[in-house]
Every structure is written in structure tokens, then in C-alpha cells.
C-alpha positions as CSV (number, residue, x, y, z in Angstrom):
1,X,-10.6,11.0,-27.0
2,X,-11.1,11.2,-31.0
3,X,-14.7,10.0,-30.2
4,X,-15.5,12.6,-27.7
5,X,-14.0,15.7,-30.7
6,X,-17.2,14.8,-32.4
7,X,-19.9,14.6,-29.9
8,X,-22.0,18.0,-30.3
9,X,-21.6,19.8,-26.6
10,X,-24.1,22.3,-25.2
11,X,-21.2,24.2,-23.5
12,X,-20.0,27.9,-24.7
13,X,-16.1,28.5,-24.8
14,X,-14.5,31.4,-24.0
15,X,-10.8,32.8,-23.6
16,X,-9.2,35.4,-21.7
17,X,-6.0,37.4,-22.9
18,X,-5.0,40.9,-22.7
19,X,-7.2,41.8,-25.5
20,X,-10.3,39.9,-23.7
21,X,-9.3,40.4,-19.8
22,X,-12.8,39.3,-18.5
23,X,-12.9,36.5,-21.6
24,X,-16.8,38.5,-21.9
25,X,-19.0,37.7,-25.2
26,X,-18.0,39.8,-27.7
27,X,-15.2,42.0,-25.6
28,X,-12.4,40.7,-28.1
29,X,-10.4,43.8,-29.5
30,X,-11.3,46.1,-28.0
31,X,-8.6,48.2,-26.5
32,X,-7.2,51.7,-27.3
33,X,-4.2,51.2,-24.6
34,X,-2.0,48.6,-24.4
35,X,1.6,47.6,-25.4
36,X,0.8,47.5,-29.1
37,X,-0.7,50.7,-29.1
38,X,2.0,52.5,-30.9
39,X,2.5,49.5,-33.3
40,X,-1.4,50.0,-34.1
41,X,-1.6,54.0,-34.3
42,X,-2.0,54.2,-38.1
43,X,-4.7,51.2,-38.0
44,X,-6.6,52.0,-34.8
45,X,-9.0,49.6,-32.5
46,X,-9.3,46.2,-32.9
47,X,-5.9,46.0,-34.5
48,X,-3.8,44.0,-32.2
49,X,-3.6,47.0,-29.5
50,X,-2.8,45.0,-26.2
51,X,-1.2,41.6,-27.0
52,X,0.4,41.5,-23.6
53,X,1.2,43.5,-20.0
54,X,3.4,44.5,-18.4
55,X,4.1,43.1,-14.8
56,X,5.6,45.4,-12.7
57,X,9.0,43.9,-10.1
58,X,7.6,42.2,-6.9
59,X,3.9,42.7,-7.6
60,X,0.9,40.1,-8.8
61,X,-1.3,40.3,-12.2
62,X,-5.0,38.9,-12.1
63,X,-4.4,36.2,-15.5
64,X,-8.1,34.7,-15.3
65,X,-10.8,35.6,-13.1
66,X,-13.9,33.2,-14.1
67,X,-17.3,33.4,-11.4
68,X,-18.8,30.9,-12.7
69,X,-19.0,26.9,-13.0
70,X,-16.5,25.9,-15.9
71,X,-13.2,23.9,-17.2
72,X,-10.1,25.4,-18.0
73,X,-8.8,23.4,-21.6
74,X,-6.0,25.5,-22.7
75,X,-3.4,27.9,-21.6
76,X,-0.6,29.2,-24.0
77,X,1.8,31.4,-21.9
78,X,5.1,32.8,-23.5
79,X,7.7,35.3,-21.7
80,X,11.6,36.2,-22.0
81,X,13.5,33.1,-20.3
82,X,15.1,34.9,-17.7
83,X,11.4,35.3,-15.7
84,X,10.9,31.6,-15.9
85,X,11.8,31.0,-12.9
86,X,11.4,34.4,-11.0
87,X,7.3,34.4,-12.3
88,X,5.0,31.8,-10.0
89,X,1.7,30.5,-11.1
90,X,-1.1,30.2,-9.1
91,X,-4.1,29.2,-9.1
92,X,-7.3,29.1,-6.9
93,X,-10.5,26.8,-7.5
94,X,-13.8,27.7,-5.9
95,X,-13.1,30.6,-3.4
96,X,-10.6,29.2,-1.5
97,X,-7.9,31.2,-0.3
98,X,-5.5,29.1,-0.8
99,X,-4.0,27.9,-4.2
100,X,-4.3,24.4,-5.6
101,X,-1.3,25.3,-7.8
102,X,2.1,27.0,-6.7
103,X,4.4,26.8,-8.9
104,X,7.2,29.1,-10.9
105,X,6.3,29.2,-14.6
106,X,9.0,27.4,-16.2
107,X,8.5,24.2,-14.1
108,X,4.6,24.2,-14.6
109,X,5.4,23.9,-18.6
110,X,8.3,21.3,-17.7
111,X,11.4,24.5,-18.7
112,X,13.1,24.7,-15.1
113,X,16.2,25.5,-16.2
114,X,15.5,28.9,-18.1
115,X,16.7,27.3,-21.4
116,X,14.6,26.5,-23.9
117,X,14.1,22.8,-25.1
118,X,10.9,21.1,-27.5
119,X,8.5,19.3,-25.6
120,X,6.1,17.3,-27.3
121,X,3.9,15.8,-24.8
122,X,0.2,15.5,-24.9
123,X,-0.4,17.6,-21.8
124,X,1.9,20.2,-22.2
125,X,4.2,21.4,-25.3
126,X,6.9,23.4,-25.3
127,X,7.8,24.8,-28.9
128,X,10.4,27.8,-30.2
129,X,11.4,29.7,-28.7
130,X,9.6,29.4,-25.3
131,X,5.5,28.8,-26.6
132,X,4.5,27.3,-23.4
133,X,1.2,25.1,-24.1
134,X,-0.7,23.6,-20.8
135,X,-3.4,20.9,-21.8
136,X,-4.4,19.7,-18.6
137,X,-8.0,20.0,-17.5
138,X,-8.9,22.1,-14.5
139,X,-12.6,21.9,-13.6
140,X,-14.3,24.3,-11.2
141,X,-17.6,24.6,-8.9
142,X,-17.8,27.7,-8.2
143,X,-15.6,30.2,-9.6
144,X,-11.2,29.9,-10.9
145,X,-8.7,32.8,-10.0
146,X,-5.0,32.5,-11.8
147,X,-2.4,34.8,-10.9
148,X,1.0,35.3,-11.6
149,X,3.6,37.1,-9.3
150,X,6.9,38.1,-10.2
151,X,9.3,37.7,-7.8
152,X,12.1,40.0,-9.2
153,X,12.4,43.8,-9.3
154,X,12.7,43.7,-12.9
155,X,9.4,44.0,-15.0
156,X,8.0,41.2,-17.1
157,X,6.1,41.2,-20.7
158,X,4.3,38.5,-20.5
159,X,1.7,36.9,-23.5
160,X,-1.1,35.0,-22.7
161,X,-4.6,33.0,-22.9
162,X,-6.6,31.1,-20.9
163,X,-9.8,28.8,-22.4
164,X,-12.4,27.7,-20.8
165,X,-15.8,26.3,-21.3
166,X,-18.6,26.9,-19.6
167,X,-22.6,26.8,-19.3
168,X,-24.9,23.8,-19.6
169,X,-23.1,20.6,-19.5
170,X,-19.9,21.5,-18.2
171,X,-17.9,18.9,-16.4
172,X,-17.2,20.7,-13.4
173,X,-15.9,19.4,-9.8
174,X,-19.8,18.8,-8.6
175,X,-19.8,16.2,-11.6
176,X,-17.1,13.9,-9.7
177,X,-13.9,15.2,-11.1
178,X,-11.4,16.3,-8.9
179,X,-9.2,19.8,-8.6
180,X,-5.8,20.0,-10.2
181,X,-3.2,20.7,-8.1
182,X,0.6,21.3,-8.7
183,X,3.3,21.6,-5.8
184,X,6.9,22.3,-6.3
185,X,10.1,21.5,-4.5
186,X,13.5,21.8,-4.9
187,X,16.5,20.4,-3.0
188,X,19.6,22.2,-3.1
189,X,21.6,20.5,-2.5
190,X,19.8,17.2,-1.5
191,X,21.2,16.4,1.8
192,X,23.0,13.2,1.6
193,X,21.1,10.7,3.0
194,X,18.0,12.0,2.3
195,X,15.5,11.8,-0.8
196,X,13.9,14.6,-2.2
197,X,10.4,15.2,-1.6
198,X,7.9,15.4,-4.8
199,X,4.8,15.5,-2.6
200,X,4.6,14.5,1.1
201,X,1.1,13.8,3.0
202,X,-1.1,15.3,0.6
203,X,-4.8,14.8,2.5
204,X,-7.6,13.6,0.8
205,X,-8.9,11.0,-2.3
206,X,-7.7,11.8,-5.8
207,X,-4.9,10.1,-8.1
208,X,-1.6,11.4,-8.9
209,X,-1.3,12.6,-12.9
210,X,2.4,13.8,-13.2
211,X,6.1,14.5,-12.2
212,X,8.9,16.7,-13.7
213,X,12.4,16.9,-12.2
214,X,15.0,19.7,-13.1
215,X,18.1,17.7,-12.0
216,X,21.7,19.2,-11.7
217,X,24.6,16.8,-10.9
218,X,27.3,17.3,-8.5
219,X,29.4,14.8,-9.0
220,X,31.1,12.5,-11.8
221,X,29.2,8.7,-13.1
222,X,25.6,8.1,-13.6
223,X,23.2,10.0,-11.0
224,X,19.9,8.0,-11.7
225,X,20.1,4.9,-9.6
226,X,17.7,6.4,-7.6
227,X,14.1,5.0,-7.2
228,X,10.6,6.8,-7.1
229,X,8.3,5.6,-4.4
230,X,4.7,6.2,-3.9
231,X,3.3,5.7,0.2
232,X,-0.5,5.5,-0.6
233,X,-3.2,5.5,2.0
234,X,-1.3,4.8,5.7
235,X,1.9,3.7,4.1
236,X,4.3,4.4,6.5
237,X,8.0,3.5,6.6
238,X,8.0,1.7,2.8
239,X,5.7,2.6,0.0
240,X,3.2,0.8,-1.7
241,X,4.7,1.3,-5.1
242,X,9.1,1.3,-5.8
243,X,10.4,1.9,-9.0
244,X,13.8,0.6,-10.1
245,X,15.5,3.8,-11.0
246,X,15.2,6.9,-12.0
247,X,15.3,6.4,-16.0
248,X,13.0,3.2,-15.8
249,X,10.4,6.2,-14.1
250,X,10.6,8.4,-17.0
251,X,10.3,5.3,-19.2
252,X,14.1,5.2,-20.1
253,X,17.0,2.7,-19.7
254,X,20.7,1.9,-18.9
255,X,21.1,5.3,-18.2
256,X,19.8,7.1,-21.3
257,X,22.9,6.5,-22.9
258,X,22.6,5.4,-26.4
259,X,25.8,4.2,-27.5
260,X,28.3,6.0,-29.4
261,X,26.0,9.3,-28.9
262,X,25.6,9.1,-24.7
263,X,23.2,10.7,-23.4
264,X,19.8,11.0,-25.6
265,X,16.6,13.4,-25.6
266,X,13.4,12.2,-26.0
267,X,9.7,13.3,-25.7
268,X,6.5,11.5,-26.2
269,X,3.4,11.5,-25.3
270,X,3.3,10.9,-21.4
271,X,7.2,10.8,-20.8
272,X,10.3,12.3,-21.8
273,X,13.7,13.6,-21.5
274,X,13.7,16.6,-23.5
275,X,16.6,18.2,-21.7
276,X,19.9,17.4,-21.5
277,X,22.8,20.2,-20.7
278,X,25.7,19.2,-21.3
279,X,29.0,20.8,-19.5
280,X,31.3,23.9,-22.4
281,X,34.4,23.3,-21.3
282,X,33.7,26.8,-19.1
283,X,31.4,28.3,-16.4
284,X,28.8,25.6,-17.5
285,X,30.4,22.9,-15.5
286,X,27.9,20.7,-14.8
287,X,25.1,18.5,-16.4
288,X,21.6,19.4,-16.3
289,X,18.6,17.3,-16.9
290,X,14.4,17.7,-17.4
291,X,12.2,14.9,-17.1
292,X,8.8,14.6,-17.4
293,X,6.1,11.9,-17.2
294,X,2.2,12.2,-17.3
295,X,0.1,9.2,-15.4
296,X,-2.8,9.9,-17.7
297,X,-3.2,6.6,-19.2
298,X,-2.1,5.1,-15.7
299,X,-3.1,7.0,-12.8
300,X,-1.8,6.2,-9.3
301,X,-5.2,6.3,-6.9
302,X,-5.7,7.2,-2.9
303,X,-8.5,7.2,-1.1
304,X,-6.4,9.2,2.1
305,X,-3.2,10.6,1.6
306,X,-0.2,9.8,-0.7
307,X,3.0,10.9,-0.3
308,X,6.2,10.7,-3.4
309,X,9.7,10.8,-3.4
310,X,13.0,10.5,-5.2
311,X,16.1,8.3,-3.9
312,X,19.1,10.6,-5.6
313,X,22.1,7.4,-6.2
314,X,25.3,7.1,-7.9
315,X,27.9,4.7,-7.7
316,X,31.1,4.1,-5.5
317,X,33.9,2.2,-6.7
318,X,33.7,-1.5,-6.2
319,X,30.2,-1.5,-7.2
320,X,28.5,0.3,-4.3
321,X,25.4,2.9,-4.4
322,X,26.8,6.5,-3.6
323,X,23.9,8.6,-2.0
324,X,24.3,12.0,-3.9
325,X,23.8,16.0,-3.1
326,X,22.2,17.0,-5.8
327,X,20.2,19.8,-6.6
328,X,16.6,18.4,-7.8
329,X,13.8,20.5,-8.6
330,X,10.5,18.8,-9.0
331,X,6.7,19.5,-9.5
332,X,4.3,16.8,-8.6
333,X,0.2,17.1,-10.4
334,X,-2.7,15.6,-8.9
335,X,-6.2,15.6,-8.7
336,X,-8.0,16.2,-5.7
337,X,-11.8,16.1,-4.2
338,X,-11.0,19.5,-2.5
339,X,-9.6,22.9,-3.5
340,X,-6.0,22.9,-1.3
341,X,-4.2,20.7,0.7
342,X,-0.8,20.5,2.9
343,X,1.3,22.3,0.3
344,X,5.4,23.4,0.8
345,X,6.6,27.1,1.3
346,X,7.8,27.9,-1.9
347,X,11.9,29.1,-1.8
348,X,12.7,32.7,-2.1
349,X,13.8,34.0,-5.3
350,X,17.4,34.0,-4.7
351,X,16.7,30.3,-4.2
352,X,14.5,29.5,-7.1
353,X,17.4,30.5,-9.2
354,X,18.4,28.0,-12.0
């Protein structure tokens, strides 16, 4: 990686925000409308005039439109916490109709529970109060199309950028890398007996790159007994590769709990527990987790289909497992060698509600 920062590239970068829409050479500034228009009226054009938009309730704004061969690097994205759930992400490689990403916005930048918390992970960072940073790579043939709908009939400010490179000598999808997708799912509650679903038989070759849970307990004792299991390529009725709980996953133990000072946040690198909300005494009555980890240094291959899950355990007394109802949000990344795939209907907004 520090290597590759000083090789000269042949690429050309460009970014798209509301002051650049079409991220064109040169088209920087150059509003005279926007929502800092008023701010700007003694300084006129080129003075921050359009920062952000404005997205109306229930409709869809165009975030990136790129029609051409290129890699997305970067996208900062920051909004008022009560749309992070209620705006979805999207996003569309190559002309397909369908989207490779579906996801409400909190969850994509590892925030489902509409509260801020610090995230410092190499692939996506979370900083005050709500800076959400996305570093993963998102290579394109053809042609990229982000969107973001808002689900509620309230509008939404929302701040953004999108880089990208693109030119000669772009790493693009024809070059052997794969399309990034991103499903979520949420379970509430998990019916008993059941695990949650992070991905289920996803088509195709590729490797699996990450997992975050939003997990809300519903009952007393330690919830993460629970293991995560990968079914790769035919795997049928047990998986290829089984955890040994839900903590060990995110690169945790015993439970998180440190002791003297219980439960601990963390965040590296590739995993964390940044999140942990913990019950007042009031109408906050129960505990609220988010978890992330990033198989970047260790991806999970397929060559056919994969399909993930999440056992949700506790304990009975006498020392038995308790399978729990809990509700568990999750979004599962990927890489893929095509541009969608068997994805989930995404809930309604009443349901997506933290």
C-alpha cells in the first residue's frame, strides 16, 4: 500500500459534489444557486454557493453519474442523524438496472443506530459528529450511477463527494477486479430458532470483504454465543467455515467485558466495536451494539455461490445455550465478477427504524 502512494499513475482524478455535479474539468465553483447562496451574496460565485441539496420526502437524488471506465476511491457523506436510516444508498455498475449496493446510509458507514460513535477503520471512518468516510474501492467497465432515496416525507440536507479516477491505466472491472456489492438485512425480531441472514446464495465467483451488525438485545446475560458461518461453493446443510462466537468474529473475547469496566469499545483497522448503548435507567431500556470487521487482509473466496449467517445465543440456567429474538441488523460487502446478484427486498421505512 505505502509502495503503491509513490508510483507515478497515468490516471486523472476527479470528484463530484454539489459544487461539481458532473465532477467535469474545471466545473468546480461554479454555481450562482444553491443552499449557500444567501451565505455567499456579499462575495458572489465561486464562494462556497452550493455545499449541499436538498432532498425532497419520498423522492431520489442522482449523487454520481460517471459514463466512463473508472474507480471510485473516496466518498465523504455527512447528514443530520435522524435520515440515517430513512436515506438508502445505491449504487449501479456498468448499466445494469439493478444495484450492486442497497443499503440505508447509516449501515453503509457502520452508524445503524442513528447515534453517532468514532470509527476508525481503514475502510471506512466515522468521525464528529457524523463525517461518514467510505474507502472501499469500486471499479467500473462501463459507466457508475449512485443514488440516494429518502424514504421519509421529511426533506434531507445532505453534504457530499464522490472521487474517482479515471483515463489511461485505470484498474477497472475488465482488468480482473470484481464489483462491490453491499446487501442489508435486518431481523426483528430474529425468530427463535432461526439465524439471521447476512448474505444467502449470492451467485457467482468473488470473495467476501466485510460484515457490520447493529445488534439490539432482548433479553438479560451475554447475547454473543452465536457463531458466524460461511457455506462456500455447494455447501449445503453445514458450512465450510464456523466461527466460535460472535466476539471471537469481530476479533473480541469473553464477551467484550473488560473487567471492572464491562463492556469495552474498540476500533482498528479491520475490526471493531465501536458502539456500545448502554440502557438510562428510562425509555432506553435496552443494550445496543455495532460491529464491524473488514476481510481485506484475509478474504473469504468462491468460485459459485456463498452464503453467511449469524447463530443469535445466550445462556439458560444450568449452563445451556438459549436461542435469542433479537433484533440484528447486518450489511454483508463483497466483490463480484458481475454487476448484481440475488439481493433481499429491502424493509419499508417504518421497519428500517432504529
Amino acid at each position: 500500500m505505502f509502495d503503491d502512494i509513490a508510483r507515478l499513475r497515468t490516471t486523472r482524478t476527479r470528484s463530484i459534489s454539489p459544487e461539481n455535479p458532473d465532477g467535469s474539468t474545471g466545473g468546480g465553483a461554479r454555481a450562482t444557486e444553491g443552499t449557500g447562496a444567501h451565505a455567499a451574496r456579499e462575495l458572489g460565485r465561486g464562494w462556497k454557493v452550493s455545499p449541499s441539496v436538498v432532498i425532497g420526502g419520498h423522492s431520489t437524488h442522482d449523487l454520481a453519474v460517471i459514463d466512463e471506465p473508472g474507480r471510485i476511491t473516496h466518498i465523504w457523506l455527512t447528514t443530520h442523524r435522524d435520515h440515517w436510516r430513512s436515506l438508502v444508498l445505491r449504487a449501479y455498475w456498468d448499466g445494469d438496472h439493478e444495484p450492486a449496493i442497497e443499503v440505508p446510509v447509516g449501515d453503509f458507514f457502520a452508524s445503524g443506530w442513528g447515534r453517532f460513535a468514532q470509527v476508525s477503520s481503514a475502510m471506512v471512518a466515522v468521525n464528529p459528529h457524523g463525517g461518514f468516510n467510505s474507502y472501499w474501492p469500486m471499479p467500473f467497465g462501463s459507466s457508475a450511477h449512485l443514488t440516494l432515496e429518502n424514504l421519509s416525507p421529511d426533506d434531507a440536507t445532505v453534504y457530499y463527494q464522490v472521487t474517482y479516477d479515471t483515463g489511461p491505466g485505470v484498474a477497472g472491472a475488465e482488468d480482473g477486479f470484481g464489483h462491490l456489492h453491499a446487501q442489508f438485512r435486518r431481523s426483528n425480531p430474529l425468530v427463535e430458532g432461526e439465524t439471521h441472514p447476512i448474505l444467502r446464495g449470492v451467485a457467482g465467483r468473488g470473495h467476501y470483504a466485510g460484515t457490520y451488525l447493529a445488534w439490539g438485545v432482548n433479553s438479560t446475560c451475554w447475547w454473543g454465543e452465536g457463531e458466524v458461518k460461511f457455506y462456500l461453493d455447494g455447501d449445503d446443510e453445514f458450512p465450510s467455515i464456523a466461527g466460535t462466537g460472535t466476539e471471537d468474529y469481530f476479533g473480541g473475547a469473553w464477551n467484550f467485558d473488560v473487567p471492572d469496566a464491562g463492556y469495552t469499545e474498540f476500533s482498528t483497522p479491520y475490526l471493531g466495536l465501536p458502539q456500545v448503548i448502554r440502557p438510562d435507567g428510562g425509555y432506553e431500556s435496552q443494550q445496543r451494539f455495532g460491529m464491524y470487521r473488514w476481510h481485506v487482509p484475509d478474504p473469504i473466496t468462491f468460485t459459485r455461490d456463498i452464503t453467511v449467517d449469524v447463530q443469535a445465543l445466550g445462556w439458560r440456567p444450568r449452563g445451556r445455550y438459549r436461542q435469542l429474538t433479537d433484533d440484528i441488523s447486518s450489511v454483508g460487502w463483497f466483490y463480484l465478477d458481475r454487476t448484481s446478484t440475488t439481493r433481499p427486498e429491502l424493509p419499508s421505512a417504518n421497519a428500517l427504524e432504529p
